[in-house]
N, C-alpha and C positions, 0 to 999 in steps of 0.2 A: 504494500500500500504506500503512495505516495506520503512523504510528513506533512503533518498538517501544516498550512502558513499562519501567522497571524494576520489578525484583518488588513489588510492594504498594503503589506512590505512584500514590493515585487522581486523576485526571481531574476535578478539584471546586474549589470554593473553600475546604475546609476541608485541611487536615493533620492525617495521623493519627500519634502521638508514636512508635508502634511503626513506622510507616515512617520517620521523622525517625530513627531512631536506627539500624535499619539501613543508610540512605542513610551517616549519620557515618561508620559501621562498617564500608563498605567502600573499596575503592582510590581511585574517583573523590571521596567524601564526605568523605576522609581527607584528601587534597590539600586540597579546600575549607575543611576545617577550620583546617588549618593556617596558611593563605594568610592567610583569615579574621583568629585569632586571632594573628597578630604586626600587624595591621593597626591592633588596637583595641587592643592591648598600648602602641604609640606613642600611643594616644589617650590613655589611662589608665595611664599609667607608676607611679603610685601608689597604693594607695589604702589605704595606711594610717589606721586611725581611722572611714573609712568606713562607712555602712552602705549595701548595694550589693544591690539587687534585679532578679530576673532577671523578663524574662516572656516568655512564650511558651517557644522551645524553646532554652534560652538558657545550659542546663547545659552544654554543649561547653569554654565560652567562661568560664564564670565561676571555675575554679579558676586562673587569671590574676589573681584579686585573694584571693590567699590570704590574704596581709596586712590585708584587711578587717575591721572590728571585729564586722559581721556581713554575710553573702551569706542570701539569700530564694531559691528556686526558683517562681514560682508559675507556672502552666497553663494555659492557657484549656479552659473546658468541654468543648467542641468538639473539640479535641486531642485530649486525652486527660493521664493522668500516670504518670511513673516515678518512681521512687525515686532519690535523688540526695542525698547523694555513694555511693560504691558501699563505700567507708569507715568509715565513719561513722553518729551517729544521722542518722535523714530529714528534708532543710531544703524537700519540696519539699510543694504544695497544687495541689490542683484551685481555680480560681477563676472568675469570672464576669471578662473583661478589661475592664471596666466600672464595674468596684465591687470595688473590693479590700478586704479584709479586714484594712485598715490604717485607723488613725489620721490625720490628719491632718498635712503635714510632720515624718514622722516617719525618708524614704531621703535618702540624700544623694548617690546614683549609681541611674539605670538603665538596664539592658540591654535593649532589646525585639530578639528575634530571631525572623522568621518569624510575627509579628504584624499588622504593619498589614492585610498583602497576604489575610488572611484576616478579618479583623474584618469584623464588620457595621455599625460605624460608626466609623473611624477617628480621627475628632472626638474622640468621648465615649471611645475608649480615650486618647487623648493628656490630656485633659481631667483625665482619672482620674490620669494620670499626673501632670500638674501640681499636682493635690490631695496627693497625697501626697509629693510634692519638698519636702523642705526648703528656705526662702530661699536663692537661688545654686544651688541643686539643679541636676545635670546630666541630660542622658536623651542616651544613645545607642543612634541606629537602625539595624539593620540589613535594608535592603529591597531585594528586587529592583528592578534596574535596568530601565525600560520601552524603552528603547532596546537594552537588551545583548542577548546572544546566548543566555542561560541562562536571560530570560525565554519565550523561544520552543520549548522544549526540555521538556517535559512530563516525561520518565523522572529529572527531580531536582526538590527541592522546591520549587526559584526559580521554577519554569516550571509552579504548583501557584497558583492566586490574581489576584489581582489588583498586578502592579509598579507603581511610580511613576516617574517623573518629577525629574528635580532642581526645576524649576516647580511641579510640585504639593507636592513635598515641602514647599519655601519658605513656599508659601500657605497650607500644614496647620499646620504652627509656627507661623507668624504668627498663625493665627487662633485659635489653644489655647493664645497667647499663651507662646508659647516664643522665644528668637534665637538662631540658627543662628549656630555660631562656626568650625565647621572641617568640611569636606568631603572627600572620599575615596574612590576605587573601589576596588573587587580583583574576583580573578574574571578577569584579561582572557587567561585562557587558554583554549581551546575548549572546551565542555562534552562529550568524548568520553573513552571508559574506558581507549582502550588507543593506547600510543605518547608516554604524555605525562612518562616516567619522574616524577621528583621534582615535577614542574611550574615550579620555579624560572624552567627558561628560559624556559620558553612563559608564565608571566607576564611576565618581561621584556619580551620581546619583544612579547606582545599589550598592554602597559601605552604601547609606542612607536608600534604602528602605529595601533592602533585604540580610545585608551584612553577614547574616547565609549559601546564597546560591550561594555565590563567587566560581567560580570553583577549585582555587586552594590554599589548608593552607603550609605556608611555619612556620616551628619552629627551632627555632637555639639551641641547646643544647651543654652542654659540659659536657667531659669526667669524670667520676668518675675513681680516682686512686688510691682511697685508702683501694682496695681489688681490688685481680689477679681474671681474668676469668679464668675459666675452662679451660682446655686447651682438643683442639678436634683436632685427626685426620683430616687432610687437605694436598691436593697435592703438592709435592716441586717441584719448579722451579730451574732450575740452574742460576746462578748470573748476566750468559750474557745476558738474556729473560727478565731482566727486571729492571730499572735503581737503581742506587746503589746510595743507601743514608746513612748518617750517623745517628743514632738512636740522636733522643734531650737530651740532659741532664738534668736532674730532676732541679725543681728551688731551689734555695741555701738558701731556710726555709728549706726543709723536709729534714727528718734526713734522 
């Protein structure tokens, strides 16, 4: 017998934001939320001053740096977009994950959630990402695990794409010229909806016995600046289409 789906998360390599947001929005997606977000909380304990951009589906997670000088929402085309914060005026944009509607080191933090595993060329999204990091700039990833258990499980969005690798992941940073500083799983409780109360324990516990098969590795890396990328053809926005920021200034060691 075919496994069952959950209501509306397609069988494909893209994610749809209105399934993304149902999945959060129920029992199972809420737990992973949770898990999630105390995860990358220990990552980014601060971020006062910052300016902190989200991508992909990354609004869950980003009212954790409330203290930010500014938070960005943007979307990949493909997705789809919501409205974000539910607050407030709207920080969020449809974008191309390729070409963003930024300036040049202009973030000083990013989020990518539910990105790589759907892009069409995970290169040129990381790349993009580098273009727009501020010197010392961070990027944190949020990707399914190719070994975990949530990759294989189609009814959540981990099990929606293409997972990675801690191997591939290594070799993607490296070559979009990023260094990998700090590593992490969650997820290592089973991906089923009913019997898992709070999830606490069953993460414990699956973080002890089996913590190779957590469904998702999160790695925080930061910017190499001390050689330019390549520079590629890429689509221009005009200045209205997308918020204007000031580039960082380099820090006052480099000559």
């Amino acid at each position: 017998m075919p496994s069952a789906q959950a209501p509306g998360v397609p069988v494909s390599m893209n994610l749809d934001v209105v399934d993304l947001r149902s999945f959060y929005a129920e029992r199972l997606g809420a737990i992973a939320r949770r898990l999630i977000a105390e995860r990358l909380k220990r990552c980014w304990d601060a971020a006062a001053g910052h300016r902190v951009l989200g991508l992909g589906y990354a609004t869950p997670f980003l009212g954790l740096f409330a203290d930010a000088e500014r938070r960005l929402a943007f979307m990949p085309a493909a997705q789809g977009v919501v409205n974000w914060p539910s607050d407030g005026p709207n920080r969020t944009a449809l974008v191309i994950d390729d070409a963003l509607p930024l300036s040049d080191a202009v973030i000083d933090r990013a989020l990518l959630v539910h990105v790589l595993e759907a892009a069409e060329s995970p290169r040129d999204v990381l790349r993009e990402i580098w273009r727009v990091l501020a010197p010392g700039g961070r990027v944190l990833l949020v990707v399914a695990n190719r070994r975990g258990l949530w990759a294989h499980v189609e009814s959540t969005p981990f099990g929606v794409g293409q997972p990675f690798s801690r191997g591939q992941l290594t070799a993607l940073l490296r070559e979009t010229m990023f260094s990998p500083v700090a590593w992490s799983t969650v997820l290592a409780l089973p991906p089923i909806r009913h019997g898992l109360g709070a999830g606490a324990f069953w993460e414990r516990l699956g973080g002890s016995l089996w913590p190779g098969l957590a469904g998702v590795l999160i790695v925080e890396a930061t910017k190499q600046f001390y050689q330019s990328a390549p520079v590629r053809p890429r689509l221009r926005f005009s200045p209205a289409l997308g918020p204007i920021l000031v580039p960082r200034p380099l820090p006052n060691n480099r000559a």
